[in-house]
NUMAR-335704 format. One line per 8 residues: number of its first residue (from 0); for each residue y, x, z of N, C-alpha, C. Coordinates in pm, 1 decimal. Atoms other than C-alpha are relative to their C-alpha. Layout:
BEGIN
NUM = Y X Z Y X Z Y X Z  ... .
//
This chain:
BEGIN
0 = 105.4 -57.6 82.0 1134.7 686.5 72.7 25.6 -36.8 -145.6  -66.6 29.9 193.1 1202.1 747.3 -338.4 -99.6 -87.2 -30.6  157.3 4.5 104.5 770.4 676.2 -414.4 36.9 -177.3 11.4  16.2 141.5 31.5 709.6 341.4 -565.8 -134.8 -30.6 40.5  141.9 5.4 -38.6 345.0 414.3 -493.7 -31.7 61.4 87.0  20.2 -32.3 -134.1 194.1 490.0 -202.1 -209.1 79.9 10.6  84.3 -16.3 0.2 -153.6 651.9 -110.0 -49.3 3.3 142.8  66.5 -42.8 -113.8 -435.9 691.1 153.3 90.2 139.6 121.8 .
8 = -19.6 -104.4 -98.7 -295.9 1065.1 249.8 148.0 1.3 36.3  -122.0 44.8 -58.8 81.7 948.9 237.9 -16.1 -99.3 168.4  -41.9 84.2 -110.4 1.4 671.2 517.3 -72.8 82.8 107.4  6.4 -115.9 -104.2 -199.9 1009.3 727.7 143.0 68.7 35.4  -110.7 -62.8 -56.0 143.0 1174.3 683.7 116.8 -20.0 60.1  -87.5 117.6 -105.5 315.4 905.6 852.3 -42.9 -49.2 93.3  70.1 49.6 -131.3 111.1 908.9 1160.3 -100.4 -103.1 35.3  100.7 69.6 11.3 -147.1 671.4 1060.7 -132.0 51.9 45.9 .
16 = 172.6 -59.0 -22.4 -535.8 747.9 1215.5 -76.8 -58.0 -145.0  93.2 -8.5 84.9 -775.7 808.9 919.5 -29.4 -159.3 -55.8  121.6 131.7 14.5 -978.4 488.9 969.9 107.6 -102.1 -110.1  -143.2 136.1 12.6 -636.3 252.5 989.8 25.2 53.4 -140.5  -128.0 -58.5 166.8 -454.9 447.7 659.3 -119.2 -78.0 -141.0  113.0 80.1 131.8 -795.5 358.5 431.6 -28.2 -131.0 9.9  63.1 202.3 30.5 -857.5 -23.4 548.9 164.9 -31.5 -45.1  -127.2 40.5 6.3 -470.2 -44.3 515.8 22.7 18.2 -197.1 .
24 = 27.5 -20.0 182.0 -514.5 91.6 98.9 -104.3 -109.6 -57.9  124.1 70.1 42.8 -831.9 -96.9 120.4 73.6 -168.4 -1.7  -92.3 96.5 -27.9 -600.1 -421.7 248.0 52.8 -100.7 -127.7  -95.6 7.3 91.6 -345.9 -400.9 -10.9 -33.0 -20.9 -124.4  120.3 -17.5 122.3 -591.4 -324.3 -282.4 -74.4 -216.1 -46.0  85.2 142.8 1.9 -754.2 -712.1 -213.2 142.2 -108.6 -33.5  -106.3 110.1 17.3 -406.8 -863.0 -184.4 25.4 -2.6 -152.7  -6.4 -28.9 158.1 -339.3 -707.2 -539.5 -68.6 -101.3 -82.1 .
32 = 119.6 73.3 50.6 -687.4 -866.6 -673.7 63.2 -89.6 24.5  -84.7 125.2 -27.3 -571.5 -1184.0 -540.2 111.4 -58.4 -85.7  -111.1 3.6 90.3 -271.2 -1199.0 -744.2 -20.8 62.9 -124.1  72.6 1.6 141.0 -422.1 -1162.1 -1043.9 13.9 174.2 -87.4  -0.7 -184.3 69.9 -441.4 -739.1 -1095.1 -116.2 63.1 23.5  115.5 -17.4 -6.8 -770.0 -723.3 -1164.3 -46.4 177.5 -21.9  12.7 -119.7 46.5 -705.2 -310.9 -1267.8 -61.3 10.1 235.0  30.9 -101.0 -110.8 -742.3 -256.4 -874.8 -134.8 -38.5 115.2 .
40 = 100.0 69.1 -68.7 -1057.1 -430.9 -778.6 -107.9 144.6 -61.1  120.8 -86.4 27.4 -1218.1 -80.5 -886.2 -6.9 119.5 121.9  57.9 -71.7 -122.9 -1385.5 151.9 -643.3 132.6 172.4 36.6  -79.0 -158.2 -28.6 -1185.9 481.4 -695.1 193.5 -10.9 12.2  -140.2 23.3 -14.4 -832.4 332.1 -748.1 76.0 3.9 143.4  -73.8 -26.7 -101.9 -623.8 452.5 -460.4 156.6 10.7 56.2  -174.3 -11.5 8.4 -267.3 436.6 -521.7 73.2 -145.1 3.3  -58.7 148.0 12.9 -77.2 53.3 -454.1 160.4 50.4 10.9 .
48 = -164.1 33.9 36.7 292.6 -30.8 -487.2 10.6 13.6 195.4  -116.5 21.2 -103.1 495.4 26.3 -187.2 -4.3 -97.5 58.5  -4.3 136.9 -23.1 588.3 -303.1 -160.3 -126.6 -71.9 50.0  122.6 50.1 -53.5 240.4 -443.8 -68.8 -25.1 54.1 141.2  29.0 -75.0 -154.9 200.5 -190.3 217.7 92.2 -13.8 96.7  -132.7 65.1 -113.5 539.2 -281.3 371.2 -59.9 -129.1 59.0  5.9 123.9 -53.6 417.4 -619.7 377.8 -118.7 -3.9 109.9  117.0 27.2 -113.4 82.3 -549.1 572.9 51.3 121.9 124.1 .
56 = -48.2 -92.3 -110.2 241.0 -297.3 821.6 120.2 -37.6 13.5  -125.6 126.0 -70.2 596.1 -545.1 871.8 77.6 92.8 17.3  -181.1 -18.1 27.7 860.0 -326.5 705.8 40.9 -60.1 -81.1  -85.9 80.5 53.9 1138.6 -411.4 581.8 -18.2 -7.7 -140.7  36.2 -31.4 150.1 1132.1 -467.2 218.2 140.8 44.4 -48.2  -33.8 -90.1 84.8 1212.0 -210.8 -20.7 153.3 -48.4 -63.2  -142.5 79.3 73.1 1495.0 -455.8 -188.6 91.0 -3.2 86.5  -121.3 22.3 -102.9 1679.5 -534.1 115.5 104.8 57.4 4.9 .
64 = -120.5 -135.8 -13.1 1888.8 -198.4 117.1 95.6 33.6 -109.4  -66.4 -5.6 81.0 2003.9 -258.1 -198.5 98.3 -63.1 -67.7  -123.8 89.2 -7.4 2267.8 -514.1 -147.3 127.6 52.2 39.9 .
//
């Protein structure tokens, strides 16, 4: 996958059920906050890095392939 960012209706078009794809944005979104990116602790923001969503659904990371 090229996207650096990822959304709610990307993780539907990868066979995700509804519910799972939004707590999984919703997830990623808190880990963000956490690590000090306070831009995504807002209600409508829907778009996270790649990288975050690999890590809560246990793929591989994005870097790996590029050795």
């Amino acid at each position: 996958m090229d996207k650096q960012m990822i959304n709610f209706e990307d993780l539907v078009k990868m066979g995700f059920p509804t519910n799972q794809a939004r707590n999984i944005i919703r997830e990623a979104k808190g880990i963000l906050v956490s690590r000090g990116y306070g831009f995504y602790n807002g209600k409508r923001v829907g778009l996270v890095p790649l990288s975050v969503v690999a890590e809560i659904i246990g793929l591989p990371s994005i870097d790996e392939g590029a050795d």
